[in-house]
C-alpha positions as CSV (number, residue, x, y, z in Angstrom):
1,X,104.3,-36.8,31.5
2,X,102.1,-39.8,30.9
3,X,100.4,-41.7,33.5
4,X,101.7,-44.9,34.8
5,X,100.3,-48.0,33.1
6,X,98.4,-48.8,36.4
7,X,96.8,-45.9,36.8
8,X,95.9,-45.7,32.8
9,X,94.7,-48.8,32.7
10,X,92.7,-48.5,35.8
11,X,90.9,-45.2,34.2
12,X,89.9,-47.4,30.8
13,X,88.3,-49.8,33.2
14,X,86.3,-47.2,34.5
15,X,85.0,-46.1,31.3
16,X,84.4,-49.2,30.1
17,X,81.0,-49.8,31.4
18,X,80.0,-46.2,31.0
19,X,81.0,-46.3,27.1
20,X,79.5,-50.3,26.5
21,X,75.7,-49.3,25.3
22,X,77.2,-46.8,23.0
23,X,79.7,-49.4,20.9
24,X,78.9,-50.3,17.6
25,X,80.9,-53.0,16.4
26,X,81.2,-53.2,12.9
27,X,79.7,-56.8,13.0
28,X,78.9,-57.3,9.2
29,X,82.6,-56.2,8.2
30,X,84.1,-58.9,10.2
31,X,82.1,-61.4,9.0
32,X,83.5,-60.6,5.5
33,X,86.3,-60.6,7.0
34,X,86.6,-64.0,8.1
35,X,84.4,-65.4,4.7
36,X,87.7,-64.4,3.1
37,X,89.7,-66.8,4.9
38,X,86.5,-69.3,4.4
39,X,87.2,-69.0,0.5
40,X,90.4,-70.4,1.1
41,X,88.4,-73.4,2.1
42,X,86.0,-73.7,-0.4
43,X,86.5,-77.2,-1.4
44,X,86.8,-78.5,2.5
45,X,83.0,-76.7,3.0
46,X,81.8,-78.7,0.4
47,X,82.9,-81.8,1.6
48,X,80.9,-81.1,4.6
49,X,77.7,-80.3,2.6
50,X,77.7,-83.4,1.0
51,X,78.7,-85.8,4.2
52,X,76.0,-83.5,6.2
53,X,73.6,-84.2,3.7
54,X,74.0,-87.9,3.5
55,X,74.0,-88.3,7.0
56,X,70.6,-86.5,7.4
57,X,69.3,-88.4,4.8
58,X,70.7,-91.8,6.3
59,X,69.3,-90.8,10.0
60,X,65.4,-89.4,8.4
61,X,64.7,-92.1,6.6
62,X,64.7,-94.6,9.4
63,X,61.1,-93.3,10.6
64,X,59.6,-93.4,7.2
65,X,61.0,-97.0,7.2
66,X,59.0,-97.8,10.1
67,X,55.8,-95.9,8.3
68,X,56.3,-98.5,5.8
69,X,56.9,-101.5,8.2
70,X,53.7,-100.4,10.2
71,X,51.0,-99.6,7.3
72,X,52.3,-101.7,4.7
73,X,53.3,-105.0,6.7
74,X,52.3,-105.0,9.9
75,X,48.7,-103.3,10.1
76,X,48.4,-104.8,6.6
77,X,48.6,-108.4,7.9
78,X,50.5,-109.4,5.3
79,X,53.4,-111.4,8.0
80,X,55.8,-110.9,5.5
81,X,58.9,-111.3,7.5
82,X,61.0,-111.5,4.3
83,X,59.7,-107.3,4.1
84,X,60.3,-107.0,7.2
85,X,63.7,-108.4,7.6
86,X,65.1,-106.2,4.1
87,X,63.9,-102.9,6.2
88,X,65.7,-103.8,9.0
89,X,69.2,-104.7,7.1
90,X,68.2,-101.1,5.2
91,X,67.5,-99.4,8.6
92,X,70.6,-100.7,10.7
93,X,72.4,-99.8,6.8
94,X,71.2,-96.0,7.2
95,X,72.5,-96.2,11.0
96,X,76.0,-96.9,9.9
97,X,76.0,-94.6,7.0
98,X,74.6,-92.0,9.9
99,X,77.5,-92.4,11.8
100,X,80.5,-92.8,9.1
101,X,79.0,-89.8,7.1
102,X,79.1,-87.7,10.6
103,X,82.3,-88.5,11.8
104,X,83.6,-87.7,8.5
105,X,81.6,-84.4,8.6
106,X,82.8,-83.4,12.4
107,X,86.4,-84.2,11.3
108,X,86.6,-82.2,7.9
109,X,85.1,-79.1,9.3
110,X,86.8,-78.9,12.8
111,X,90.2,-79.4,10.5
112,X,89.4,-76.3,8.4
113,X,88.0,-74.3,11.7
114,X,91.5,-74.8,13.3
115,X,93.6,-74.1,10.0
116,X,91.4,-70.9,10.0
117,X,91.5,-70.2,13.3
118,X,95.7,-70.3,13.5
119,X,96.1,-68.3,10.1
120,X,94.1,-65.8,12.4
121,X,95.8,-66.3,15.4
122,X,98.9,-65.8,13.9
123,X,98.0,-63.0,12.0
124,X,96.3,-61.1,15.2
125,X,100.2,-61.2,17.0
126,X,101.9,-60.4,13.8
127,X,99.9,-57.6,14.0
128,X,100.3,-56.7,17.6
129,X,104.1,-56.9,16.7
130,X,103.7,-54.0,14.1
131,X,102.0,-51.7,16.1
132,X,103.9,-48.2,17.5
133,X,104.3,-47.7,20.8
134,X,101.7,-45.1,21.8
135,X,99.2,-47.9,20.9
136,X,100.5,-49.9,24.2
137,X,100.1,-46.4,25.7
138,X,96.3,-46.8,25.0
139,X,95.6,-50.4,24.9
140,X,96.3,-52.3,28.3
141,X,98.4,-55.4,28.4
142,X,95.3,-58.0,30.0
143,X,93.0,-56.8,26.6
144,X,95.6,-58.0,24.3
145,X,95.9,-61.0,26.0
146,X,92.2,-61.9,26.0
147,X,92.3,-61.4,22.5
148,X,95.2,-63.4,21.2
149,X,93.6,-66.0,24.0
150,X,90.2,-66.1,24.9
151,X,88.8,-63.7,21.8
152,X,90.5,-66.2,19.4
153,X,89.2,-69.6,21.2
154,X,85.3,-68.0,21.2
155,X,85.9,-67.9,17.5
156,X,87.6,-71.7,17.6
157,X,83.9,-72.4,19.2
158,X,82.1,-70.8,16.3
159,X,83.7,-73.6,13.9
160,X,83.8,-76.3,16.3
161,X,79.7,-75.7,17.7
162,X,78.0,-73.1,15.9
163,X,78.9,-73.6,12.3
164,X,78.6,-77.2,12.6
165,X,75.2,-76.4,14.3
166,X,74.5,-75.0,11.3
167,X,75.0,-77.1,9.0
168,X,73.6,-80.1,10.5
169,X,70.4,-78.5,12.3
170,X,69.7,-76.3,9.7
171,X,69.4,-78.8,7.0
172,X,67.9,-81.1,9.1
173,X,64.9,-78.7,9.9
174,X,64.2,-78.0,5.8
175,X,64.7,-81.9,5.2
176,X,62.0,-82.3,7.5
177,X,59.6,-80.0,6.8
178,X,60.4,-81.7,3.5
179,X,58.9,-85.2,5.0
180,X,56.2,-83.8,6.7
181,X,54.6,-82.7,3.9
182,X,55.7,-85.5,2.0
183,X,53.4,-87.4,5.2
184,X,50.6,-84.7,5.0
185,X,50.0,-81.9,4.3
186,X,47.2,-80.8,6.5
187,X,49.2,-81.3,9.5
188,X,52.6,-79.6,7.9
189,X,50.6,-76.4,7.6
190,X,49.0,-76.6,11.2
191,X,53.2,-76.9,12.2
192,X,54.3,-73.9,9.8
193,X,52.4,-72.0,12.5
194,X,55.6,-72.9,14.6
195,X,57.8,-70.8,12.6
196,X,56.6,-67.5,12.8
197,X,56.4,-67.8,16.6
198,X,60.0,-69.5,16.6
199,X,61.2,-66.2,15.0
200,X,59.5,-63.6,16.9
201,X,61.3,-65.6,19.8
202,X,64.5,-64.9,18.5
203,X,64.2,-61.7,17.6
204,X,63.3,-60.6,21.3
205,X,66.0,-62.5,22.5
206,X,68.5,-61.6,20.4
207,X,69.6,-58.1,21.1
208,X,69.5,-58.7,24.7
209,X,71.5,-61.5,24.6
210,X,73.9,-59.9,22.6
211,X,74.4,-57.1,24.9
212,X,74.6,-59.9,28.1
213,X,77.9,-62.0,26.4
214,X,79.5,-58.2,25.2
215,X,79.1,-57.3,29.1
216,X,80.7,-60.4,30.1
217,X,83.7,-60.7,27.7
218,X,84.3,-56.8,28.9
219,X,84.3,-57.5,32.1
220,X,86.4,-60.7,32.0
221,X,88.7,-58.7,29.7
222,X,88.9,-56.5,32.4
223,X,89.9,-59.0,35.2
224,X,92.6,-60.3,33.2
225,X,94.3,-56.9,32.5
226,X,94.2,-56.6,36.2
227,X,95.9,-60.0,37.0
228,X,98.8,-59.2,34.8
229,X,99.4,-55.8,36.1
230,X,99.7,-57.2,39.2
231,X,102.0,-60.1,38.7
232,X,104.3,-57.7,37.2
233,X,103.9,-55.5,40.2
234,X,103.9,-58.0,42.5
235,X,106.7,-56.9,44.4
236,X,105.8,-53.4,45.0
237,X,102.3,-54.7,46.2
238,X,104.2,-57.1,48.8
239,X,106.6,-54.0,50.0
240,X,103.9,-51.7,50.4
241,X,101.8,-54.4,52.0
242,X,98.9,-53.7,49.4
243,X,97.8,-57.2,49.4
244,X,94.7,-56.5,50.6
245,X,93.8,-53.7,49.0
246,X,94.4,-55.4,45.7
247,X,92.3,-58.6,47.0
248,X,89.5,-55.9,47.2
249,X,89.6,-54.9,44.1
250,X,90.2,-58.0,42.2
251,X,86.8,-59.2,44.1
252,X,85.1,-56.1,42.8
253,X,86.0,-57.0,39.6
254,X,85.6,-60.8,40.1
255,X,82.3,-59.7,41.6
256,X,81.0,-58.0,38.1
257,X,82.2,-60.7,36.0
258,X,80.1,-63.4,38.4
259,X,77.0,-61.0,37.7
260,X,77.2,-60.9,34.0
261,X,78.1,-64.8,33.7
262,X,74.5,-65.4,35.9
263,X,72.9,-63.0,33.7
264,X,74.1,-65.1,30.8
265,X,73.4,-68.4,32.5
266,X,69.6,-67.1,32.8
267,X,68.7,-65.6,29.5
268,X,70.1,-68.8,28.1
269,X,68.0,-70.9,30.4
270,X,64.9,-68.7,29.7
271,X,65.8,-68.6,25.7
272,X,66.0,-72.7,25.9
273,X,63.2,-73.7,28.0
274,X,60.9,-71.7,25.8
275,X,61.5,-73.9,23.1
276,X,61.3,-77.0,25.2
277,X,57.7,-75.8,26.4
278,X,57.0,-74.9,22.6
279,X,58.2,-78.4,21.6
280,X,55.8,-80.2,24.1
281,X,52.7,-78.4,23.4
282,X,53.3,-79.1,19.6
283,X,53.8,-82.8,19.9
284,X,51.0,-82.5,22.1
285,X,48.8,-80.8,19.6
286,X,50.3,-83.2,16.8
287,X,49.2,-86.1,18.7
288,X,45.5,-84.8,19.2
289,X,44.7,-83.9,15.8
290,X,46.7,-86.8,13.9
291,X,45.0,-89.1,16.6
292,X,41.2,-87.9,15.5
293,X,42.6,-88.2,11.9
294,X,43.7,-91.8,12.7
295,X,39.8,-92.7,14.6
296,X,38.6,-91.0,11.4
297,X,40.1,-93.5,9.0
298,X,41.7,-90.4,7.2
299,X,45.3,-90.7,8.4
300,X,47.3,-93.9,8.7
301,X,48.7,-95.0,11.6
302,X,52.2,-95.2,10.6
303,X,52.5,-92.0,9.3
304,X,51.0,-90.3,12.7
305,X,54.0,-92.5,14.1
306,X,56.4,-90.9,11.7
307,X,54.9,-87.4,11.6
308,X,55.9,-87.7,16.0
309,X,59.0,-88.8,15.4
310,X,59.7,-85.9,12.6
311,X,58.3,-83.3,15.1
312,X,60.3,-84.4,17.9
313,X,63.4,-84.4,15.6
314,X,61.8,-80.8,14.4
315,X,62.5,-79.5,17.9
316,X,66.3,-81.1,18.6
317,X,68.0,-79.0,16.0
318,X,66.2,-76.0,16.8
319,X,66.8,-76.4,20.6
320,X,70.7,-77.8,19.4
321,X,70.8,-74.1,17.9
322,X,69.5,-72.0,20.8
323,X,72.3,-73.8,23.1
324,X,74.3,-72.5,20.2
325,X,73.2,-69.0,20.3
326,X,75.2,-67.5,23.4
327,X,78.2,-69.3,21.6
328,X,77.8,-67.2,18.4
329,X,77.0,-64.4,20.5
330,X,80.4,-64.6,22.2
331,X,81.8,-65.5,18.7
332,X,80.0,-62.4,17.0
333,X,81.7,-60.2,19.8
334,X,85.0,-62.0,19.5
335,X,85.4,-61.6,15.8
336,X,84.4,-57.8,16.2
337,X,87.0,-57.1,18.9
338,X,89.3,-58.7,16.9
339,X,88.9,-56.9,13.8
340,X,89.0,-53.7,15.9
341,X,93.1,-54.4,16.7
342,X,93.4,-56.2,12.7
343,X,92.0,-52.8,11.3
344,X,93.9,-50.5,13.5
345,X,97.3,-48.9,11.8
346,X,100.8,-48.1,13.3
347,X,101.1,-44.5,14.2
348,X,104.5,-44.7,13.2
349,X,104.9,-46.6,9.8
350,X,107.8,-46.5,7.2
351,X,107.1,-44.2,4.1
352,X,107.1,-46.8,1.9
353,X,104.4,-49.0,3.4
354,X,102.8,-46.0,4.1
355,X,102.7,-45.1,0.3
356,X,102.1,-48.7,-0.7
357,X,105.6,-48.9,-2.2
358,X,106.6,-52.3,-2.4
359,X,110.2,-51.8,-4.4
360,X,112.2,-51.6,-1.9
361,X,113.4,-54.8,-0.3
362,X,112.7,-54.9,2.8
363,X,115.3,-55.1,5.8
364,X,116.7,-58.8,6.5
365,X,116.6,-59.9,2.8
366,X,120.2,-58.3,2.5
367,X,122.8,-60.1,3.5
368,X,124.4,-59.4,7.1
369,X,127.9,-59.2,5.4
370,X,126.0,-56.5,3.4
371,X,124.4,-55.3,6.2
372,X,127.4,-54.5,8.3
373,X,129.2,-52.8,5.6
374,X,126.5,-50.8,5.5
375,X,126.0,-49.9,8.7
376,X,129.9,-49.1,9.0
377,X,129.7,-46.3,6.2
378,X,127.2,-45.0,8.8
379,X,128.7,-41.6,10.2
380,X,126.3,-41.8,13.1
381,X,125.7,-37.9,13.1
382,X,122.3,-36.6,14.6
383,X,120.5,-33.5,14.4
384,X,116.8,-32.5,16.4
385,X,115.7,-30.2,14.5
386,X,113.1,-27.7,16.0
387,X,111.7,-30.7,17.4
388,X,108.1,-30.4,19.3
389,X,106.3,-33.3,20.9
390,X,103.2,-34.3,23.1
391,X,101.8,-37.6,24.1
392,X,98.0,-36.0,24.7
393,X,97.2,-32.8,22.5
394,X,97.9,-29.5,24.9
395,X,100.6,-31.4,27.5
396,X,103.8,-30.7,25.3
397,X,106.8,-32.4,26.5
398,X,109.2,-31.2,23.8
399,X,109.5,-27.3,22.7
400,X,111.1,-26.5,19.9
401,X,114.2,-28.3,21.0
402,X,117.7,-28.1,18.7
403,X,120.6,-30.6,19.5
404,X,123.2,-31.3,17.3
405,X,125.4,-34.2,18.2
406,X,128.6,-34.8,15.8
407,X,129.6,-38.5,14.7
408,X,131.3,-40.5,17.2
409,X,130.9,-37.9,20.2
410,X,130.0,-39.5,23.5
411,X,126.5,-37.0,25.2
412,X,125.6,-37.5,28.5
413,X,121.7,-36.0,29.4
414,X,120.6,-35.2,33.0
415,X,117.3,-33.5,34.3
416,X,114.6,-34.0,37.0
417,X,112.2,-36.4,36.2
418,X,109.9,-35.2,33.4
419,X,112.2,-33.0,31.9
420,X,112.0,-35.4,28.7
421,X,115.1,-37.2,28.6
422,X,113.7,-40.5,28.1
423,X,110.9,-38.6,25.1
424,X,114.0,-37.3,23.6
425,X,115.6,-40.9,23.2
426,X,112.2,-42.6,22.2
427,X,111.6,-39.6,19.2
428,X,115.2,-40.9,17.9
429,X,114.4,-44.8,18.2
430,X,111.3,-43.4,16.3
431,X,109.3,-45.3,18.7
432,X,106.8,-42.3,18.3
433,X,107.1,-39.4,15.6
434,X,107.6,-35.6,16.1
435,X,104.6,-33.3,16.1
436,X,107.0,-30.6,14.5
437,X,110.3,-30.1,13.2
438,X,112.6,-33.3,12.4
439,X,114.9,-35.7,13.7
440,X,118.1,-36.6,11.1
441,X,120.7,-39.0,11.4
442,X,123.8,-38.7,8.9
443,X,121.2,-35.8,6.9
444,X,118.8,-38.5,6.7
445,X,115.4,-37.9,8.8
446,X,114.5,-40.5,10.6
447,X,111.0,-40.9,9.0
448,X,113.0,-41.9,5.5
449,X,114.8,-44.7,7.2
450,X,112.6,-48.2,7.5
451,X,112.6,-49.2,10.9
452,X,114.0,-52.6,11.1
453,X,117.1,-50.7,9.6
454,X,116.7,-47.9,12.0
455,X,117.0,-50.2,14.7
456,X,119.8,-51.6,13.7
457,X,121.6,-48.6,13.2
458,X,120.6,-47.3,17.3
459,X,121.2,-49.8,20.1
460,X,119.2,-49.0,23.4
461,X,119.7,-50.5,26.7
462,X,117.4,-49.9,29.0
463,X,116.8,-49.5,32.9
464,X,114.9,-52.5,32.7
465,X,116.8,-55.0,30.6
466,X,114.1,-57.0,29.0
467,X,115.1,-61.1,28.2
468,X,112.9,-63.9,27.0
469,X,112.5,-67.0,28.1
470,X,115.2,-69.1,26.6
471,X,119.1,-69.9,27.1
472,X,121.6,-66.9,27.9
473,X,123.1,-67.2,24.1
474,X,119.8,-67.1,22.3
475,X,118.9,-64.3,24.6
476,X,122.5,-62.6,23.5
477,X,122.1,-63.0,19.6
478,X,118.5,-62.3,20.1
479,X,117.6,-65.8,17.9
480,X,119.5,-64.1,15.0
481,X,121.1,-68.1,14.2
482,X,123.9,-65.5,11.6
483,X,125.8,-64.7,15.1
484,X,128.0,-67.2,15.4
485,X,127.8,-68.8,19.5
486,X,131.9,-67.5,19.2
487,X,130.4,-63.7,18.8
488,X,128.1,-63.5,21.1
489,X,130.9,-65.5,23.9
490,X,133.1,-62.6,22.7
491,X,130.4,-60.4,23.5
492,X,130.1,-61.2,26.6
493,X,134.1,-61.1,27.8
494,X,133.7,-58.0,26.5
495,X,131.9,-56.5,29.1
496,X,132.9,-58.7,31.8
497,X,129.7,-61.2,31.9
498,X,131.7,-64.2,30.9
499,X,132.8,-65.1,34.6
500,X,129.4,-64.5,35.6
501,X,127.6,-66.8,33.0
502,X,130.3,-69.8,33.2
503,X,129.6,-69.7,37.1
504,X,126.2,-71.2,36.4
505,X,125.3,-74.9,35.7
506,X,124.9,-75.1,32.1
507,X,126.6,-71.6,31.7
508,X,125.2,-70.3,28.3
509,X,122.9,-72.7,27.5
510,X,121.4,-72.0,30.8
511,X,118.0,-71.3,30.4
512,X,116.6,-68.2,32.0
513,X,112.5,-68.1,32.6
514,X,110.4,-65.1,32.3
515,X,112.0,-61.8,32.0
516,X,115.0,-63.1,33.4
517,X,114.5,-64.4,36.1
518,X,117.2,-66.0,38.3
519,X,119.9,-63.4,37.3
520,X,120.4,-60.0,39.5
521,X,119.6,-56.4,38.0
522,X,123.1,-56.4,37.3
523,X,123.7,-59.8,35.8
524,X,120.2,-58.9,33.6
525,X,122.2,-55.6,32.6
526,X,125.4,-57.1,31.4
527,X,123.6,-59.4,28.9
528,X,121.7,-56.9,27.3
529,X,125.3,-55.1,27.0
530,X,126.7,-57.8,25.5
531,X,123.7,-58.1,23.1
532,X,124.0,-54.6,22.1
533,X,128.0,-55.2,21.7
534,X,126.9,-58.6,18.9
535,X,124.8,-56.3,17.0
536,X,127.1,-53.4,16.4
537,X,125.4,-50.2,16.0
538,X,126.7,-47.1,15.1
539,X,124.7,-44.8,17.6
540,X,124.6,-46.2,21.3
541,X,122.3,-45.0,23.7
542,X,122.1,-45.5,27.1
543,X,118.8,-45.4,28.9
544,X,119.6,-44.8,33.1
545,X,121.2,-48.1,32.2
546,X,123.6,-48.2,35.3
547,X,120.7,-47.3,37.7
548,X,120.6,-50.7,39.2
549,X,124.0,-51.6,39.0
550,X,126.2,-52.1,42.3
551,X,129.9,-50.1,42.4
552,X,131.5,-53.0,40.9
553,X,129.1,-54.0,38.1
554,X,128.9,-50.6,37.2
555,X,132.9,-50.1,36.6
556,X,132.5,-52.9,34.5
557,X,130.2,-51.3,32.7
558,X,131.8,-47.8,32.6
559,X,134.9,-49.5,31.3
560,X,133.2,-51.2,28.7
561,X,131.4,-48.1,27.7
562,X,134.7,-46.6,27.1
563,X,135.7,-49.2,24.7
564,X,132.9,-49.5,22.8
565,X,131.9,-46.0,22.3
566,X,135.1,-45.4,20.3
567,X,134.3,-44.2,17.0
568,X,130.9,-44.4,18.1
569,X,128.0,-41.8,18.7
570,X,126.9,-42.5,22.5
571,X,123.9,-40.9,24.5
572,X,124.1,-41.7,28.2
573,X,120.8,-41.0,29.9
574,X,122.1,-40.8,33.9
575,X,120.4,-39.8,37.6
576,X,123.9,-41.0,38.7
577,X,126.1,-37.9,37.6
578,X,129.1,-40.3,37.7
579,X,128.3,-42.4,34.8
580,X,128.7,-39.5,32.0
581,X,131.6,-37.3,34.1
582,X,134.3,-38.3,31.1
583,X,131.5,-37.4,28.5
584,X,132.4,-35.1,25.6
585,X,129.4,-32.9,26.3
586,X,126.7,-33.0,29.0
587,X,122.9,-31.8,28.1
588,X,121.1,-30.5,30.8
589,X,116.9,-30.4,30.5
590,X,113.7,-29.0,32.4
591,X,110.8,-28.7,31.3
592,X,111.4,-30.0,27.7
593,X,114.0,-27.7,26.4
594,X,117.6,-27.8,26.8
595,X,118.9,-25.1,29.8
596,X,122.6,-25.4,29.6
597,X,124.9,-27.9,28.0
598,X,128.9,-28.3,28.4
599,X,131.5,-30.3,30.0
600,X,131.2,-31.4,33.4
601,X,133.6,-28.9,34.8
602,X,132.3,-26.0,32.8
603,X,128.5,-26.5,33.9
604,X,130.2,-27.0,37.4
605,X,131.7,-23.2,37.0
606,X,128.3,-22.0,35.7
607,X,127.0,-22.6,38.4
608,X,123.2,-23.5,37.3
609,X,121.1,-26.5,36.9
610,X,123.7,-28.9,36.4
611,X,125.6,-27.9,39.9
612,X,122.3,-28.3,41.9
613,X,122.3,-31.8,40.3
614,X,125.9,-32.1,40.9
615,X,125.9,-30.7,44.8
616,X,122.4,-32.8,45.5
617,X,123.8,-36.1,44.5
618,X,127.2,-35.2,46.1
619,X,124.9,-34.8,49.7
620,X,122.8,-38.5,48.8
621,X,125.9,-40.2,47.9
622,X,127.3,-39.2,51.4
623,X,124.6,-39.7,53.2
């Protein structure tokens, strides 16, 4: 038996801080990663490097404009306003091409970072769609959220800060080392000094920070998964009066994530004030020994003016990308954590993707005419083969279990909880596959049929009817616009939900919120019933789907049931012994296997598993 989500989830927190020194994300493979989608783009990144080129070009020149204004005209004393009055039409020239070049620059490369960014996006919950269902097992709800969400807007960051950043501040640095030697060259090499300290720097900050923003987006991770487990919970916290408790531990997580954003907060305050102290003591320096130069009649005094301005515009980019650097830290983790999820496969695949076999059409490019007929040749005969099965390696849940159900028979399953009646039922939806043995429907194993037609052919309703948000008829044809809105009506009078849905306002065009909300259990049941009735599949299984039905509902349902298992393969999984009375056979498990199996009168006379079941819930119903 697995866990409950809660609890599992609760136990990856745990390790999570025990397990972060030891992760190595495979940092350099997502980055080629994502150049791919860069390629795509090729054209749109050049476009940049030519406006960010002339734009830096437009906004250094000014100072050596004013070199010229200083030595040549003013110092000169030449008065030549004329001069004078050409460099300033040039300078306020360079100021607009500055700006124009810029704001085509910012533009351009923010529309290629989102374009990226959604192909991404998109591709990440594609993904998530297409994996099996022991990876939910594993991965909790909150993480996947962060990185559809959060993971996905760090990376938005890295086009809309850090790559621009990079572009711009990095070219701007080599333009004006450029300059300076251009000014001179005696002073250039006294600042080349700069750069070897700049990098040592970095280096010490860098694996420290990178360790800081991992520690925070796991810990923010973390918070969220905890937050969506308990909204979904919420009302067995508010029975069990667990609101405290749950306060307490959303502090304690609050609490962690607090600690590692002020941990970031001051290695990026230390990292940037470095520089700014760096920056002053070189200007300082600059001014000392260009100002001797300039007593000595060796240096002009327009190009100490220009070789100041050039070192203070030295320093911007550089601080420009240290503010960047906890931003491409968060990206760098980002695009790892999300090439973790893009480079994990489905447990469960079909055989053909699986073998890289691409022949086969796959399901929905048939059409549903084609479908149907189809599915109606289907017999709906199902054999479990000497099945075995275990979510964790040494807890078996399955042994060697044989079940043979003929086409069209109606099978009702009982057993205390645990005995793997729900396992059974998941095995056959091939939600998960076998460890041994094999499951076959009409001689066909399950692993040879693709999914989406597999799914077709098996309707399940569930305890917890799940519905989206949306009206009551897109929720009924599932979105599928082939249904006609007549169908899915007919659907629904079918199992006795019409009354109920033309009661409401806007009766099916009534939009429901999340999960359903604003419609009983019952209410919730009978539209997934009537979904299950517009798709039409040939093996019908019932998962404790009356459970939270009230006497009356559930006759509806049981009288429904009888008319549309006809000439239809049905599994009935049932606590309430009631529900599967009229079946054609009744399978009673423990412990994995299958004990006893009959009608309900013969089990009765056997006097076994099935009559404790029988004579306990015979006792509840009358107390």
């Amino acid at each position: 038996m697995r866990p409950p989500q809660a609890i599992h989830n609760w136990q990856m927190d745990q390790k999570a801080d025990l397990n972060l020194p030891e992760q190595k994300p495979q940092y350099v493979s997502a980055f080629r990663a994502l150049s791919g989608y860069c390629r795509e783009h090729l054209l749109g990144f050049i476009g940049v490097l030519v406006c960010t080129v002339v734009a830096i070009l437009s906004e250094l020149l000014q100072p050596y404009l004013m070199k010229i204004a200083i030595d040549d005209n003013l110092l000169a004393g030449r008065n030549d306003y004329g001069g004078l009055l050409v460099i300033c039409a040039i300078y306020l020239g360079l100021s607009l091409s500055s700006f124009a070049f810029a704001y085509v620059q910012n533009n351009l490369l923010q529309h290629i970072g989102q374009n990226i960014v959604s192909s991404i996006r998109k591709r990440l919950f594609g993904h998530i769609l297409k994996q099996s269902m022991s990876y939910f097992d594993r991965m909790s709800s909150g993480s996947l959220i962060t990185h559809v969400s959060s993971d996905t807007e760090a990376l938005n960051q890295l086009f809309n800060q850090v790559l621009l950043s990079l572009f711009r501040d990095g070219l701007t640095l080599l333009f004006i080392l450029v300059m300076l030697f251009q000014l001179d060259t005696t002073l250039a090499l006294y600042c080349l000094i700069l750069l070897p300290v700049i990098s040592l720097i970095a280096i010490a900050f860098r694996s420290f920070m990178r360790t800081t923003y991992q520690l925070a987006r796991t810990r923010l991770s973390r918070m969220v998964a905890f937050v969506a487990e308990n909204l979904s919970g919420m009302s067995l916290i508010q029975v069990f009066h667990q609101q405290k408790e749950q306060e307490r531990q959303f502090d304690e997580r609050n609490g962690l994530y607090f600690k590692a954003n002020l941990r970031e907060i001051r290695t990026n305050v230390v990292f940037g004030r470095t520089f700014d102290i760096l920056s002053n003591l070189s200007i300082a320096c600059v001014t000392w020994l260009g100002g001797m130069a300039v007593l000595g009649k060796n240096l002009e005094f327009g190009v100490l003016y220009a070789f100041i301005t050039y070192i203070r515009q030295f320093f911007q980019p550089i601080n420009t990308i240290t503010q960047q650097w906890n931003t491409l830290q968060s990206a760098t983790v980002a695009i790892s954590r999300i090439w973790t999820v893009l480079d994990s496969k489905p447990d469960v695949e079909d055989k053909e993707a699986a073998e890289g076999d691409a022949a086969k059409p796959e399901f929905g490019t048939e059409s549903r005419r084609e479908r149907e007929l189809e599915f109606a040749r289907a017999r709906g005969q199902i054999d479990f083969r000497n099945i075995s099965f275990s979510y964790e390696e040494g807890l078996p849940i399955l042994r060697n279990l044989n079940l043979h159900i003929a086409p069209g028979e109606q099978i009702g399953v009982v057993g205390s909880t645990g005995a793997g009646k729900s396992s059974l039922i998941s095995l056959l939806c091939r939600f998960y596959d076998v460890n041994e043995g094999s499951i076959r429907i009409d001689g066909t194993d399950v692993r040879d049929i693709p999914q989406a037609k597999l799914h077709r052919m098996v309707g399940l309703v569930q305890q917890e009817p799940y519905l989206y948000s949306g009206s009551i008829i897109d929720n009924i044809r599932m979105f599928d616009e082939t249904i006609s809105r007549e169908e899915a009506i007919a659907a629904c009078e079918f199992v006795g939900a019409d009354a109920m849905i033309r009661k409401l306002e806007r009766g099916y065009d009534t939009l429901l919120s999340e999960r359903g909300s604003g419609l009983s259990a019952g209410e919730r049941q009978l539209v997934s019933f009537a979904r299950i009735i517009v798709f039409k599949p040939q093996v019908l299984i019932l998962d404790e789907a009356s459970a939270n039905l009230d006497s009356h509902t559930e006759q509806l349902i049981q009288r429904a049931l009888h008319i549309v298992s006809q000439n239809r393969t049905t599994i009935v999984i049932a606590h309430r012994l009631s529900t599967i009375r009229q079946a054609d056979r009744i399978i009673v498990m423990s412990a994995g296997q299958i004990v006893e199996q009959g009608t309900h009168e013969q089990l009765l006379r056997q006097g076994g598993h099935y009559r404790k079941l029988y004579e306990y819930s015979q006792r509840h119903v009358a107390v």
